[in-house]
N, C-alpha and C positions, 0 to 999 in steps of 0.2 A: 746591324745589331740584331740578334737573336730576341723573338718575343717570348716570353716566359708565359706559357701557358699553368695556370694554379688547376690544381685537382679538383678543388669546389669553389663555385662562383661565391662569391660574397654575399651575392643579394638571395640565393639560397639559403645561406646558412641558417637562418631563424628559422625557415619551416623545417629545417632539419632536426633540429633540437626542438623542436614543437612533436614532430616526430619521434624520436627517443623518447622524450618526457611521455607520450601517449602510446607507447611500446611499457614503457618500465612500468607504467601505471596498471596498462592491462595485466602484466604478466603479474605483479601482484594481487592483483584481484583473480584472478583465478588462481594463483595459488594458494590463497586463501578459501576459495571454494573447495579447490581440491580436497585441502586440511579438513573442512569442516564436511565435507559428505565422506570421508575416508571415518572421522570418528562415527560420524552419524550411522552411518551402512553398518559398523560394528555394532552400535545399540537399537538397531531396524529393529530389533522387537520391541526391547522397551518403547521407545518410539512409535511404534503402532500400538501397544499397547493401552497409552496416554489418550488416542486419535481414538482408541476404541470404546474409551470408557463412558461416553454419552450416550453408545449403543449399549452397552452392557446396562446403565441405571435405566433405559426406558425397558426394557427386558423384565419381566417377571424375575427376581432370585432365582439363580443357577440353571437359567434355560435360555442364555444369551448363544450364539453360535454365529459363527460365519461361517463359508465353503467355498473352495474353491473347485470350476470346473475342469480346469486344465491343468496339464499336469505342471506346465511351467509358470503356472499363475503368483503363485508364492511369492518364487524366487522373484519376477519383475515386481511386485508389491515391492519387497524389503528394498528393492534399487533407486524405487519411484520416493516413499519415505526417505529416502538417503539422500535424494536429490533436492524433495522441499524442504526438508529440515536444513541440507547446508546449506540451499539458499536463502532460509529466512536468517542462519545463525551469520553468514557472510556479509552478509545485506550491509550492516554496518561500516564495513572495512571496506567494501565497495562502493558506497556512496562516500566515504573518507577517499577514498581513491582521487572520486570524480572530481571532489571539492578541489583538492592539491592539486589536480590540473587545471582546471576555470581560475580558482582565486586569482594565481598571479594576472591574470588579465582583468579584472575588477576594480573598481576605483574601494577607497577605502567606504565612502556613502554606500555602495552598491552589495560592499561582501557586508556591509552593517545591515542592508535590509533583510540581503539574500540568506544569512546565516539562522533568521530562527525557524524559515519554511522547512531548511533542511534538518533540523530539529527536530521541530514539529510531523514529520514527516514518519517517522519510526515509531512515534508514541501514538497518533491517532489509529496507526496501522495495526498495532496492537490491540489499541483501547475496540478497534470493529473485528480484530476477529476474537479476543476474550469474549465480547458480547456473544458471535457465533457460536462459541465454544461449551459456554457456560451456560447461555440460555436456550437461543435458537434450535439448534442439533437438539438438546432434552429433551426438548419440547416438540421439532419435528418428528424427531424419531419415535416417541408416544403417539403421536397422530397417526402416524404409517404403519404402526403397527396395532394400532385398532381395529384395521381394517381384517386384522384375524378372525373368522369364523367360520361357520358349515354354511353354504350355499348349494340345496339340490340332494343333499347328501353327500358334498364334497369337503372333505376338510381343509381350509384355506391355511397352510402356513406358511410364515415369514420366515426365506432361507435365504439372506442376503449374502452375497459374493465380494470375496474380498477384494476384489479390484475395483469393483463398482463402489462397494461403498469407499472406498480409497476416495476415490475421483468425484464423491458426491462431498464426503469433507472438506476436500482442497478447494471445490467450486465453491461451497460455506466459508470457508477460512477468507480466501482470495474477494470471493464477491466483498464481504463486509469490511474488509479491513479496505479494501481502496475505495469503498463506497465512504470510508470516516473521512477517505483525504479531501472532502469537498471541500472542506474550509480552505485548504492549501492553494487547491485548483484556484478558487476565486477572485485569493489574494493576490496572487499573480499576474490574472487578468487583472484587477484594478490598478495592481501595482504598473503596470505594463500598460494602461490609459486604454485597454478595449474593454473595460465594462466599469460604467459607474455605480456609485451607493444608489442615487437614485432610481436608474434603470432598474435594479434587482430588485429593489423593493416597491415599484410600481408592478414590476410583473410577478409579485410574493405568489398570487394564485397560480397562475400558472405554475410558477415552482415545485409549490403544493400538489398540483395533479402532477407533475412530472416526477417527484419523489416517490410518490403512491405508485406510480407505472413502475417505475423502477424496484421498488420494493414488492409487487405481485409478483416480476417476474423471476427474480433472484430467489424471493423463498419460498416455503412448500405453501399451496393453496389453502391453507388458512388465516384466519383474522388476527389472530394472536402473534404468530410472525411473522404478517405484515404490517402490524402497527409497534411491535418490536425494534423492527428496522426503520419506519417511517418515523416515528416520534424521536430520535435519536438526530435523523439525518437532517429535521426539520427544526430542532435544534442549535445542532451546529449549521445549518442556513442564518439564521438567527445572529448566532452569535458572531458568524462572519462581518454580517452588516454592522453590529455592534462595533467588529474592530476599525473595520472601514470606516465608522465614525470618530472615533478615536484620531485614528490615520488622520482626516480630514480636519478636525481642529486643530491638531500640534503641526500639518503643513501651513494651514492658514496663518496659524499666530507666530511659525516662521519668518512668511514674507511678510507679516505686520514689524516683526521685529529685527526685519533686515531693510524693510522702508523709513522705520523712525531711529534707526543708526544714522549717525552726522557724517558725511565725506569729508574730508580731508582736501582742501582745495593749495594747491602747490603755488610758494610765495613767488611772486612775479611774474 
């Protein structure tokens, strides 16, 4: 009798379609990036425009300027904004991605926990870099440029390049808004049993100077944006432990209310 050899083993098959399913997902997620830096690149001015306007109010009226020293400086600028912009406007669709791959493998407790970090996750990210935006940048970019004046008989002026300052917004944007996901980070660790309520909140100082370190070196060398940064991120430290408390009574009064449930003992 002739053995019938099959073209795909069986016990493959799962990673296969584990495989597909993480093919189809990628390919959505970047076409999705695609879409959103294809419009983006079309509105690179507008777009830089918006990223300029913190430099333009700390500017004296009508004496704001950039320059570029290369000749192809521009053009990489408007490519660079085309790139962050689709990836903050994608971000969503892509983290939707991820989810619709994981979930199926989740219990329904686990996608109920996991579901509000990935939430949470977009709004805090926003809520630190608005801060950056709004505050931080105004307010650095008036410090840095205080530093205009005659030294010697030299006239000191502020001629900032537009690649550089490109690359000094995005490092404001980027720094704050993942510096807001500590809350996220935390939960995770607790949720995940490698760090408890108590732990963090015995070692609250230490926090404290490790926040400050962090927040010196993220903004410009002044007091005002680093207590900016610091008073916000210390915070939501705060309010972490706050939920982790929370957490911690409705697990507790769980297994109180799964110990004072009656068993059901089987007649005979």
């Amino acid at each position: 009798m002739a053995l019938k050899v099959k073209d795909i083993d069986e016990t493959q098959a799962p990673l296969l379609d584990h495989l597909i399913e993480l093919r189809n997902r990628l390919v959505k997620s970047v076409f999705a990036f695609t879409v959103a830096f294809a419009i983006c690149l079309y509105f690179a001015d507008d777009i830089f425009g918006l990223l300029v306007r913190p430099l333009t109010q700390a500017f004296p009226e009508g004496e704001a300027q950039l320059i570029f020293t290369k000749l192809y400086e521009a053009f990489f600028v408007e490519l660079k904004v085309a790139i962050f912009a689709g990836f903050l406007i994608s971000f969503p669709i892509v983290a939707n991605q991820l989810w619709l791959f994981v979930a199926p493998g989740l219990y329904a407790k686990e996608k109920k926990a996991f579901l509000p970090f990935l939430l949470a996750t977009p709004i805090l990210f926003a809520m630190g870099a608005s801060l950056a935006y709004f505050v931080v940048m105004p307010t650095a970019f008036r410090w840095f440029l205080s530093f205009e004046s005659e030294a010697g008989g030299v006239q000191q002026q502020a001629l900032p390049a537009m690649g550089e300052y490109l690359d000094l917004v995005m490092r404001f944007i980027l720094a704050f808004g993942i510096s807001f996901l500590l809350p996220v980070l935390l939960m995770l660790l607790n949720r995940a049993g490698l760090v408890e309520r108590a732990q963090l909140a015995a070692a609250r100082r230490y926090v404290l100077v490790g926040i400050m370190i962090v927040a010196a070196v993220i903004t410009p060398p002044d007091p005002l944006s680093l207590m900016v940064l610091a008073a916000p991120l210390y915070i939501l430290f705060e309010g972490s432990l706050f939920l982790m408390y929370l957490s911690d009574r409705k697990r507790a009064r769980l297994v109180v209310e799964d110990a004072e449930t009656p068993t059901e003992v089987p007649e005979g």
